[in-house]
C-alpha positions in Angstrom: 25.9 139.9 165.4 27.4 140.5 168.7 26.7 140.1 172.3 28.4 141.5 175.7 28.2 143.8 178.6 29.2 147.4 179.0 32.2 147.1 181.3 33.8 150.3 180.8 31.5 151.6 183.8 32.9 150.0 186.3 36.8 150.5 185.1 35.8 154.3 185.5 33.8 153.9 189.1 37.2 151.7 190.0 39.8 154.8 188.9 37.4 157.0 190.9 37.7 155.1 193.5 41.5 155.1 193.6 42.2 158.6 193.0 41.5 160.4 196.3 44.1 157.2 197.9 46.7 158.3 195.4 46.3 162.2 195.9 47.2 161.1 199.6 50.0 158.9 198.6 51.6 161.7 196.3 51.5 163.9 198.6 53.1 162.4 201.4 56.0 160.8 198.9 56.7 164.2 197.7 57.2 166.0 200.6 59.3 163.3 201.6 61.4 163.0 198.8 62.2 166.5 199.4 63.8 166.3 202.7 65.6 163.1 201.7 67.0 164.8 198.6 68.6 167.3 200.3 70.1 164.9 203.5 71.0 162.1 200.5 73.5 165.2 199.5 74.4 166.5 202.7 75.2 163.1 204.3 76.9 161.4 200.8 75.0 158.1 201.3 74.2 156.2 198.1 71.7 154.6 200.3 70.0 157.7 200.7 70.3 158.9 197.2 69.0 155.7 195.9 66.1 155.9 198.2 65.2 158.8 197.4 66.1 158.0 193.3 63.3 155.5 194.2 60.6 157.7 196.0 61.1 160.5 193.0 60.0 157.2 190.6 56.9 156.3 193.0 55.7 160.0 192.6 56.2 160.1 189.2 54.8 157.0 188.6 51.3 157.9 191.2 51.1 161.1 188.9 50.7 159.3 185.9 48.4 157.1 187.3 46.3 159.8 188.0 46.8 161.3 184.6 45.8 158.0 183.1 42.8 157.4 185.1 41.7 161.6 184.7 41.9 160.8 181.0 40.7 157.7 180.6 37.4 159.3 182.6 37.1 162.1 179.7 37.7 159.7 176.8 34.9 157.9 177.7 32.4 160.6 176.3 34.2 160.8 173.3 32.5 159.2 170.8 35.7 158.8 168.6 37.4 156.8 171.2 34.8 153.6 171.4 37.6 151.6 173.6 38.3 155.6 175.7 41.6 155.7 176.6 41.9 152.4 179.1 45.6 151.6 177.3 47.1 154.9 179.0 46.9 153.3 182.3 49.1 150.6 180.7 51.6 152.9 179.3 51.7 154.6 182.9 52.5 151.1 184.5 55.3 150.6 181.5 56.8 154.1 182.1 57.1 153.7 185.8 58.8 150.1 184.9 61.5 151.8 182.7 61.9 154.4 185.0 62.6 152.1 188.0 65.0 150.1 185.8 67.0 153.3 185.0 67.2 154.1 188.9 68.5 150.6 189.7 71.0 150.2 187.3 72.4 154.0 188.4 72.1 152.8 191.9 73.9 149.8 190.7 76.8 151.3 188.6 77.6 153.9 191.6 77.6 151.2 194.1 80.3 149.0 192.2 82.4 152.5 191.5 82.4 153.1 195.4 83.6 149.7 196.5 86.9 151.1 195.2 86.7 154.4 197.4 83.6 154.2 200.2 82.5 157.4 201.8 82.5 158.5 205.5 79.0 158.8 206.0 77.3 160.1 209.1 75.2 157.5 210.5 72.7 159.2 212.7 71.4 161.5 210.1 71.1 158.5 207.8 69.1 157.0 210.7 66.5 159.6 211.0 65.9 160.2 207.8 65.7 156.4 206.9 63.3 155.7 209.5 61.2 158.8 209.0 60.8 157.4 205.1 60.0 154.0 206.4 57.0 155.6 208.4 55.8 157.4 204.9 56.2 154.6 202.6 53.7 152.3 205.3 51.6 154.8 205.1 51.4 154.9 200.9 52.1 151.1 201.4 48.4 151.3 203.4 46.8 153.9 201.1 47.7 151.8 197.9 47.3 148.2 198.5 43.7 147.9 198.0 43.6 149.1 195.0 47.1 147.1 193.2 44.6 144.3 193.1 42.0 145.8 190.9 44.6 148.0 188.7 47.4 147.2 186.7 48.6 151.1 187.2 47.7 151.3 190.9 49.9 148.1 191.3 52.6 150.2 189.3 52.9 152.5 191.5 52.3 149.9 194.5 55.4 148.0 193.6 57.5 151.1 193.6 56.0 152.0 197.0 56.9 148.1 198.0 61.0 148.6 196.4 61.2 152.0 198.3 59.9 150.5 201.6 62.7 147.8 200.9 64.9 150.6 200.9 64.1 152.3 203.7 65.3 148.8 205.8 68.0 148.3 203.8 68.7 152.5 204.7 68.6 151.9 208.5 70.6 148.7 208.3 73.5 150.3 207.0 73.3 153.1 209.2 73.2 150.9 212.2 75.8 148.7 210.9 77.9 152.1 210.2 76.4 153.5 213.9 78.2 150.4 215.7 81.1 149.6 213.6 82.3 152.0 211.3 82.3 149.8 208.3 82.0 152.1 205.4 81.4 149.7 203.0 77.6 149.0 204.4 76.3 151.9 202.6 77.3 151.1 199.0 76.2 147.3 199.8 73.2 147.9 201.2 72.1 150.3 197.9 73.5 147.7 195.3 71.0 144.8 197.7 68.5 147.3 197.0 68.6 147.8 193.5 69.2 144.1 192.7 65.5 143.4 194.6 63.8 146.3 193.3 64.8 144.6 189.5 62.7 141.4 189.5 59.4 143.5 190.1 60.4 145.8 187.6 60.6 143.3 185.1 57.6 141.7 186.2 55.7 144.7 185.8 57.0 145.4 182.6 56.6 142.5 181.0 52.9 142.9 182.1 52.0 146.0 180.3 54.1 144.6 177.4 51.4 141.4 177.0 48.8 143.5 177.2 50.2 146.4 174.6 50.4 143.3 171.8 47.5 142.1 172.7 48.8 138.9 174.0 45.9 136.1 175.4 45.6 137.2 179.3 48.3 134.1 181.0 45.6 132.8 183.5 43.3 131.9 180.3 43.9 128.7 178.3 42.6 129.4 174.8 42.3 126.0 174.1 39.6 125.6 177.0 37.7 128.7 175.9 37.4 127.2 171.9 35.9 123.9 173.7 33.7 125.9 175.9 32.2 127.7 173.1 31.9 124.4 171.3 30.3 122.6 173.5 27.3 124.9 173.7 24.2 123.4 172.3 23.7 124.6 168.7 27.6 125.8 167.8 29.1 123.4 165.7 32.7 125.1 164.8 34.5 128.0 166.6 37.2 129.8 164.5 38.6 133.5 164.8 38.7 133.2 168.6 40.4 136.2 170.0 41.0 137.1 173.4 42.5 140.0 175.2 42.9 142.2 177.9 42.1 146.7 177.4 43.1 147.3 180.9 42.8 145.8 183.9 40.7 143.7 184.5 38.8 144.1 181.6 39.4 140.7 179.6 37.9 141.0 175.4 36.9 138.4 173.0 35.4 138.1 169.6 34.7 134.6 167.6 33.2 133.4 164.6 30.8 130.7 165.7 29.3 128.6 162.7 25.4 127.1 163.4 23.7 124.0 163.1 21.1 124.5 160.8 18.2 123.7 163.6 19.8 126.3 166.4 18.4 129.0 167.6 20.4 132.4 167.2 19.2 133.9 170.1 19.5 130.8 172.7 23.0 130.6 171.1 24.2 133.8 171.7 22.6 133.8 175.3 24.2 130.8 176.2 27.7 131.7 175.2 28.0 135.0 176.5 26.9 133.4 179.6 29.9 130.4 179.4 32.3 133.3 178.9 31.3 134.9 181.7 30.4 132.3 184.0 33.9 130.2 183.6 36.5 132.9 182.2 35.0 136.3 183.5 34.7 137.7 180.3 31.8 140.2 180.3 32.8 142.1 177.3 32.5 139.5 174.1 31.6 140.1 170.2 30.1 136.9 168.7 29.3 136.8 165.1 27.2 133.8 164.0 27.2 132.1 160.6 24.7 129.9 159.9 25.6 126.8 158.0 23.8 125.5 155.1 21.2 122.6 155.2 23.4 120.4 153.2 26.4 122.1 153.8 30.1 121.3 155.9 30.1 122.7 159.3 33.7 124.2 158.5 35.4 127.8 159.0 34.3 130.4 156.3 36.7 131.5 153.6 38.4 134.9 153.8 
């Protein structure tokens, strides 16, 4: 017998609410990343081209955010699908983390190469285009930040947004530094600084959408304190085949065997522990199977 609440509602009204903020923020990155494309080639700065290697990933990764939460929206009147299609949203986030890795360790490799043989670079361009990308990405920064608290896949492409406003800075510092002093070497340092911060989110990120995809406990629940809560309600006299989980963000799952006291009352039972869930782990969606235990029988975990 199970109990729990439809949640899947309000992870669609949240990707609704979202996607018109990440239309915006694609569309400003890309036009961007168009213009600084074509000066990271003109000029020769690596800090340019990895800026821009970075903006290409925060469109990419937007777009598949929106793909995710477009599909996720459809799979939800699929009958086939009884979860939809929540999970895509966490292969977006994981995609975007790969492809963020890749960009850094390119950035990285080329950096190392050009310490040997550092580029004349002109600084002014660099300094125009830089600052005109650090005006876009606090824009997207704006547009996005709401919403990197309520979605795994937003904060995907939050994070990128984050690392290429990073790189913006680190952009204009090195065409300052080249602006007052020559020093070539500025540019390949300041792109290597850049891909060596942008790394630790990455990974973060990642390792994220990797806890969810194997169904890992969510890390800010103790599992131990969640079998003693559903003990401890009146009635429930063993817990055993507690699983918890997270489908997407912010939508935590569980499902437990709960063996009865002979005198308890199924309904008060069930009530009581959906309500614990909820009430001190913010678990709305939870499948509870009761099994009453015999008169004169052990209160002890069924057999398989």
């Amino acid at each position: 017998m199970g109990a729990g609440h439809d949640h899947g509602g309000q992870a669609l009204r949240a990707g609704a609410k979202h996607r018109k903020r990440l239309w915006w923020a694609a569309g400003l990155l890309a036009a961007f990343l168009a213009v600084e494309t074509v000066a990271a080639f003109i000029t020769g700065s690596l800090a340019l081209l990895s800026d821009a290697g970075h903006m290409f990933t925060d469109v990419l990764g937007i777009a598949m955010a929106l793909a995710a939460i477009t599909a996720a929206g459809r799979a939800a009147t699929d009958s086939q699908r009884t979860f939809g299609l929540y999970r895509l949203e966490v292969l977006a986030a994981l995609a975007n983390a790969v492809l963020l890795t890749g960009v850094a360790i390119f950035v990285l490799i080329e950096g190392v190469r050009r310490f040997s043989d550092p580029h004349d670079v002109p600084a002014g361009s660099i300094l125009v285009v830089a600052v005109g990308g650090l005006i876009v990405n606090l824009i997207a920064f704006g547009l996005l930040r709401e919403g990197a608290k309520e979605s795994i896949n937003v904060r995907g492409a939050y994070l990128e947004v984050v690392g290429d406003l990073l790189g913006s800075v680190g952009v204009i510092v090195a065409a300052v530094i080249i602006a007052t002093t020559g020093w070539s070497y500025a540019d390949p340092i300041v792109a290597v600084i850049v891909a060596l911060m942008i790394l630790p989110r990455t990974f973060a990120l990642g390792r994220s959408a990797v806890r969810i995809l194997v169904q890992a406990a969510p890390a800010h629940l103790d599992i131990t304190e969640v079998r003693a809560r559903l003990a401890a309600v009146p009635g429930v006299c063993d817990v055993h085949d507690l699983h918890v989980w997270t489908l997407t963000s912010g939508m935590d799952v569980a499902s437990a065997h709960l063996s009865l006291e002979p005198a308890a009352e199924l309904g008060a039972v069930l009530t009581t522990a959906r309500e614990a869930l909820h009430d001190d782990f913010h678990i709305d969606h939870a499948t509870l199977q009761v099994e009453p235990v015999a008169a004169d029988g052990p209160c002890s975990p069924a057999g398989w």
